[in-house]
C-alpha positions in Angstrom: 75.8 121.2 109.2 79.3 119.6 109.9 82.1 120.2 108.1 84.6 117.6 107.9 85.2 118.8 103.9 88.9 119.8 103.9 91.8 120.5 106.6 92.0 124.5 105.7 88.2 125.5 105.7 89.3 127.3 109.0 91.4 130.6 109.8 94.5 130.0 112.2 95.2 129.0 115.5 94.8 131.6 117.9 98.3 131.7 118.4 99.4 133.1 114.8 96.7 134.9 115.7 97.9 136.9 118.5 101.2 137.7 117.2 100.3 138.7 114.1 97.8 141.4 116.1 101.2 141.8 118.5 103.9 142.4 115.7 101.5 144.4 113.8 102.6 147.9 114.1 106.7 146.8 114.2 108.7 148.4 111.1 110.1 145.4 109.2 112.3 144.7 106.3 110.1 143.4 102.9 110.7 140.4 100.9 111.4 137.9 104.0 114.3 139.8 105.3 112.4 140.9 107.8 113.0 139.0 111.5 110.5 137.2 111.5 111.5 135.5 108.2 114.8 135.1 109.7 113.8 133.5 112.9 111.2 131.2 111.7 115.0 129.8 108.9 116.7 129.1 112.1 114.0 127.5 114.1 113.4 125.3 111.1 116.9 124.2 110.6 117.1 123.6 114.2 114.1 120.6 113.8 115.8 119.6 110.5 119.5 119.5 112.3 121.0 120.2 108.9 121.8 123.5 107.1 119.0 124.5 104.4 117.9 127.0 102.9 114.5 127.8 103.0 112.3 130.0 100.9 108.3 131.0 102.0 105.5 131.0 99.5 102.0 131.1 99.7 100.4 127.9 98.9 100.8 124.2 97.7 100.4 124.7 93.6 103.0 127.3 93.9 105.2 125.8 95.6 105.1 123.0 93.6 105.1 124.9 90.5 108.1 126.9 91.6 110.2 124.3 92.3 109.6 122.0 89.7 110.4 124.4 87.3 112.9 125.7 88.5 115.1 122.8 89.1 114.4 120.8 86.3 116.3 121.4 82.5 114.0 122.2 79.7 113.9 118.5 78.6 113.2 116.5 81.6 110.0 115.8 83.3 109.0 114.7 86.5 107.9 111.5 87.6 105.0 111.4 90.3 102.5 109.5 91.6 99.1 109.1 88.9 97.2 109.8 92.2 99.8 112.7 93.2 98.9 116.1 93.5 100.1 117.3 90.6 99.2 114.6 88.4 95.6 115.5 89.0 94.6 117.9 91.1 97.0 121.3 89.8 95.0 122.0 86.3 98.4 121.6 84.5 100.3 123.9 86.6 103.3 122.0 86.0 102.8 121.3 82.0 102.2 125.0 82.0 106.1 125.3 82.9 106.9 123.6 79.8 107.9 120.2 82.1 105.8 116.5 81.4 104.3 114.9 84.1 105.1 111.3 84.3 102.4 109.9 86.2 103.3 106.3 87.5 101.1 103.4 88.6 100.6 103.7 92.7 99.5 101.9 95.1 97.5 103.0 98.4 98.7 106.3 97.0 102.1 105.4 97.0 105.1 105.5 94.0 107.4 102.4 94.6 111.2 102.7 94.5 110.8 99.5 92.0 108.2 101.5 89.6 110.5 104.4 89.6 113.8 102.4 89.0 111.9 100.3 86.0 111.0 103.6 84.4 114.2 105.0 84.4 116.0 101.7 83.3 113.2 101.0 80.5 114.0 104.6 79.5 117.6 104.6 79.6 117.3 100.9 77.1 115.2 102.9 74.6 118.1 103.6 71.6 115.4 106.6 70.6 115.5 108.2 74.3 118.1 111.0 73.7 114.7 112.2 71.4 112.3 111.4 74.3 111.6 113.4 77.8 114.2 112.9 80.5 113.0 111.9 83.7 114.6 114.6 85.9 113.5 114.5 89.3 110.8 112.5 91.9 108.3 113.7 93.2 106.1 111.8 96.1 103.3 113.0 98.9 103.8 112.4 102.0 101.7 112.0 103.7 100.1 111.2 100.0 96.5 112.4 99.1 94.6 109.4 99.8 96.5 110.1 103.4 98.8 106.9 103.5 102.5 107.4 104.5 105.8 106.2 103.1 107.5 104.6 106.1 111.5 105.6 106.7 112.8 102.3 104.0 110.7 103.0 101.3 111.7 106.7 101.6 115.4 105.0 101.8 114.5 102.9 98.8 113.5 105.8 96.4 116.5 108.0 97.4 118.5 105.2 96.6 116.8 105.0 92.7 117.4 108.8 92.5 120.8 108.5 93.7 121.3 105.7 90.7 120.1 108.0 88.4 121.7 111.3 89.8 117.7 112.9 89.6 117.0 115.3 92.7 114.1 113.9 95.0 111.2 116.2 95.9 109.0 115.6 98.8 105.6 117.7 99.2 104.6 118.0 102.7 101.4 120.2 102.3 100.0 118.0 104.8 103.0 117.0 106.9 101.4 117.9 110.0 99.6 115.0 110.0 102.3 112.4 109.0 104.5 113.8 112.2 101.3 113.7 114.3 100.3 109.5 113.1 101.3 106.9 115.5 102.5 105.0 112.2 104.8 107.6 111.5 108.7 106.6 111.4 110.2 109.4 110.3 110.8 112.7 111.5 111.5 116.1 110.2 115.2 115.0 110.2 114.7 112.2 108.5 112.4 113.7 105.5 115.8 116.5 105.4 118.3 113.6 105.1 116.7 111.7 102.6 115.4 114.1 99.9 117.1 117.3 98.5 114.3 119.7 98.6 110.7 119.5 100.3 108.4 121.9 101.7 106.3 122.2 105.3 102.9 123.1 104.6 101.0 125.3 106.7 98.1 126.3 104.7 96.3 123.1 106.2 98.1 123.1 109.2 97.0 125.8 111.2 98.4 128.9 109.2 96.1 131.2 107.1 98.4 130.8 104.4 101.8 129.5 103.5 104.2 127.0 103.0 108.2 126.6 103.7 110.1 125.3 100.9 113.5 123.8 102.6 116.6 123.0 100.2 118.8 120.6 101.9 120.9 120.0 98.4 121.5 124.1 98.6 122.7 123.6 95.5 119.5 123.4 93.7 118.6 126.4 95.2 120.5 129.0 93.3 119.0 132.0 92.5 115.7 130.1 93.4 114.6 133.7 94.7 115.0 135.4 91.0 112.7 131.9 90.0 110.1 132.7 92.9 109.8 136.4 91.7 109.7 135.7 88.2 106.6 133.4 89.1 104.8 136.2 91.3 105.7 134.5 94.3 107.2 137.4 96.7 105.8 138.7 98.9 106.3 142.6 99.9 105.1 141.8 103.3 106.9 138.8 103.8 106.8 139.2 107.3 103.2 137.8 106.8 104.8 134.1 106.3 107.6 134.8 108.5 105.2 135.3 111.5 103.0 132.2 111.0 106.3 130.0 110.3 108.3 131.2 113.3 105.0 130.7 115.8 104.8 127.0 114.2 107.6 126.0 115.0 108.0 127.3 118.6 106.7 125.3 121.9 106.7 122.2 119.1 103.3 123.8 118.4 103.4 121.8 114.4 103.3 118.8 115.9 100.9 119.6 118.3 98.3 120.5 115.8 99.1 117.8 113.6 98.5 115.4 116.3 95.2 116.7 117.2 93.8 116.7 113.7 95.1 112.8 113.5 93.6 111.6 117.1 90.2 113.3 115.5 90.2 111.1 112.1 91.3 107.9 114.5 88.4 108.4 116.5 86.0 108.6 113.0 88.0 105.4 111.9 87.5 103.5 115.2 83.2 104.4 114.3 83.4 103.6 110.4 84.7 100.0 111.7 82.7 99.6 114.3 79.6 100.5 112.1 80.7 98.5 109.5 81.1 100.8 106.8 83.8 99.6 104.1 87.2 101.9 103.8 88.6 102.3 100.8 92.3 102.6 102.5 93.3 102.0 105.5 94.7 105.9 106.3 96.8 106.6 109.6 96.4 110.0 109.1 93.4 112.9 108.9 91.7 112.0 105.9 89.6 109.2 106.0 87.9 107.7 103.0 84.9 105.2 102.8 82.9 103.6 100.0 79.2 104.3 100.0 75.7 103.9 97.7 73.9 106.5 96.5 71.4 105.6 99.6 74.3 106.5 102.1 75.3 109.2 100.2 72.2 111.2 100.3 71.6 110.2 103.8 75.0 111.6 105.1 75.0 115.0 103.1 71.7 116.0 104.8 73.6 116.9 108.0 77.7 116.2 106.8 79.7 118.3 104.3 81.8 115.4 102.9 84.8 115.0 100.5 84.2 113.7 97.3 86.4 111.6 95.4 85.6 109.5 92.9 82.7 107.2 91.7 84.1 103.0 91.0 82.8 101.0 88.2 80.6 99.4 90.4 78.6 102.8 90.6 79.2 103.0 94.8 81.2 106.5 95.7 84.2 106.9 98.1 84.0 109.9 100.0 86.4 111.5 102.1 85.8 112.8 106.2 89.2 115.1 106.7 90.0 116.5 110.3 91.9 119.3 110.9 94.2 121.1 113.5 90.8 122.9 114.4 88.6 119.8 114.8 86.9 119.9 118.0 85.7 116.5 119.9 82.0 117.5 119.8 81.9 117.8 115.9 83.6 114.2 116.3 81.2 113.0 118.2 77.8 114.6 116.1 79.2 113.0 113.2 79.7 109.7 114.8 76.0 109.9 116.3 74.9 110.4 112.4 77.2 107.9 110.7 
C-alpha cells in the first residue's frame, strides 16, 4: 500500500534524529531556556532579519488556539477563511476560548483583502454593532489547506485592511515548508515577518516529530504570552525537545530543503494527473494535490493508494487529496503514477 494520506505520517529526518540521540545525555535548563531553545530564537530571527520573539509549542491546534486567544479581547472574533483551518477542521478549539469564528467566503482557499475590508466596513455601518462581535484579528493559511498560496500583493493587500482597521494579522504556516519550497512562491520568510504581526513555522509536517514555532514580530502582542501558553498546558518541561528539532531546521537551510523535496514530489504526481487526464479540483503549487473522481475511480485507486479524502460535490463525484512529504521518496512517486 502507498501512502500519500498526509505530510506527517512519518517520524523525522534523520538529522533531528541524530542530535536528539547526540544531545541526549547533556544537562539542560527546562521550559525552553535550555540552549537549544535559545539557538534555534536566534537562527530564526536571523532568516526573518527582524527581532521577534518566538515561543515553541507542540502542534498546529495549539498553536492556533493559544494565540488566538490570547491576543484577542473577550468581544472580538476572528475572521478566517470558511475553508481555513480553524473554521473546520479544529472541533471548536477556538469557540472553546470563548472567541467567534468568522468564516468568510474563499476562493481557491483563499480570504480576499476585499472580503475582509467589506466585512469590517458593513460591520462598522451597523448602528447595533457596539452589541455585536468585533472582528479583532485575521487570520489566513498559507500555504492554505487546499495548498494554494497567497502571492507577496495580496499578502500586501490584507495587511493593508488590517492596518485600516488597527486588527493584528495572523498567519498559520503549519505547512510553510512547502510554500518556501513552490516555484510559485514570492515571498520569503522575511516577507511573511514584515507583513503580519504574529505567525508560526510548522514543523510537525515538515520534517520534525512534533512542534511548531510561534514568531511575534509586533512583540507587543506577545506579553506574558508564556503565562497564556502555561495556562493552556502548552509547556513543555523538556523543552529542549522543540529546541533541538527547531535549531537543526534551520541550520544548512535544511527547511527549505525539505520543503522543496516534498513539492518537486507532488509536481511530478501533477505533471501524471494531467497527462492522464484526470480533472483537478485546484490547481495547487504546492504538496497537496486534489482531483475529482467517481465512485469507479475511487474504489480502483484505494486498492493499492491511501488517499486523502475531502469532500463529496453535488454532482455525487469525490475530490480526493495525494499529499507528499519531506520523506517522499521518487519510487513511491513513481508506483503511484504506474497505478493512476
Amino acid at each position: 500500500m502507498l501512502y500519500f494520506i498526509n505530510d506527517y505520517s512519518e517520524g523525522a529526518t534523520p538529522e533531528i534524529l541524530d542530535k536528539l540521540q547526540e544531545s541526549n545525555l547533556s544537562k539542560q535548563a527546562g521550559y525552553g531556556s535550555d540552549e537549544f531553545c535559545i539557538s534555534a530564537k536566534e537562527k530564526i530571527k536571523e532568516a526573518i532579519k527582524t527581532d521577534a520573539e518566538i515561543f515553541f509549542v507542540s502542534g498546529g491546534t495549539q498553536a492556533n488556539k493559544i494565540v488566538i486567544g490570547s491576543i484577542l479581547k473577550n468581544y472580538e472574533g476572528v475572521i478566517a477563511a470558511d475553508t481555513g483551518h480553524i473554521s473546520v477542521h479544529e472541533a471548536g478549539a477556538i469557540e472553546n476560548t470563548g472567541h467567534k469564528v468568522f468564516g468568510l467566503k474563499s476562493e481557491n482557499g483563499k480570504l480576499a483583502a476585499d472580503t475582509v475590508k467589506r466585512f469590517c466596513r458593513d460591520f462598522y455601518a451597523d448602528v447595533n454593532h457596539e452589541h455585536m462581535v468585533y472582528p479583532g484579528m485575521v487570520y489566513i493559511s498559507q500555504p492554505t489547506e487546499y495548498g494554494t498560496l497567497y502571492s507577496k500583493n495580496e499578502l500586501e493587500e490584507i495587511r493593508s485592511v488590517c492596518a485600516e482597521y488597527n486588527i493584528p494579522f495572523f498567519i498559520d504556516g503549519a505547512r510553510l515548508a512547502y510554500a518556501l519550497g513552490s516555484s510559485e512562491c514570492d515571498t520569503g520568510l522575511e516577507d511573511i515577518a514584515r507583513l503580519c504581526d504574529v505567525f508560526y513555522i510548522g514543523g510537525t509536517k515538515c520534517g520534525a516529530l512534533i512542534g511548531e514555532a510561534i514568531v511575534f514580530t509586533n512583540k507587543r502582542l506577545s506579553k506574558h504570552f508564556f503565562t497564556d501558553m502555561k495556562l493552556f498546558g502548552a509547556v513543555l518541561a523538556k523543552g529542549r525537545l522543540l529546541g533541538i528539532q527547531f535549531d537543526t531546521l534551520f541550520s544548512n537551510d535544511l527547511y527549505k530543503k525539505l520543503g522543496k523535496k516534498g513539492v518537486d514530489a507532488a509536481m511530478k504526481i501533477k505533471k501524471a494527473l494531467i497527462e492522464k487526464e484526470y480533472e483537478l479540483y485546484i490547481d495547487s503549487p504546492t504538496n497537496q494535490q486534489f482531483i475529482v473522481v467517481d465512485d469507479v475511480t475511487r474504489d480502483r485507486l484505494s486498492k493499492d493508494i491511501g488517499f486523502g479524502f475531502m469532500e463529496t460535490l453535488s454532482n455525487g463525484k469525490h475530490v480526493i487529496r495525494f499529499c507528499t512529504s519531506w520523506a517522499t521518496e521518487n519510487e513511491d512517486v513513481e508506483r503511484l503514477i504506474s497505478i493512476l
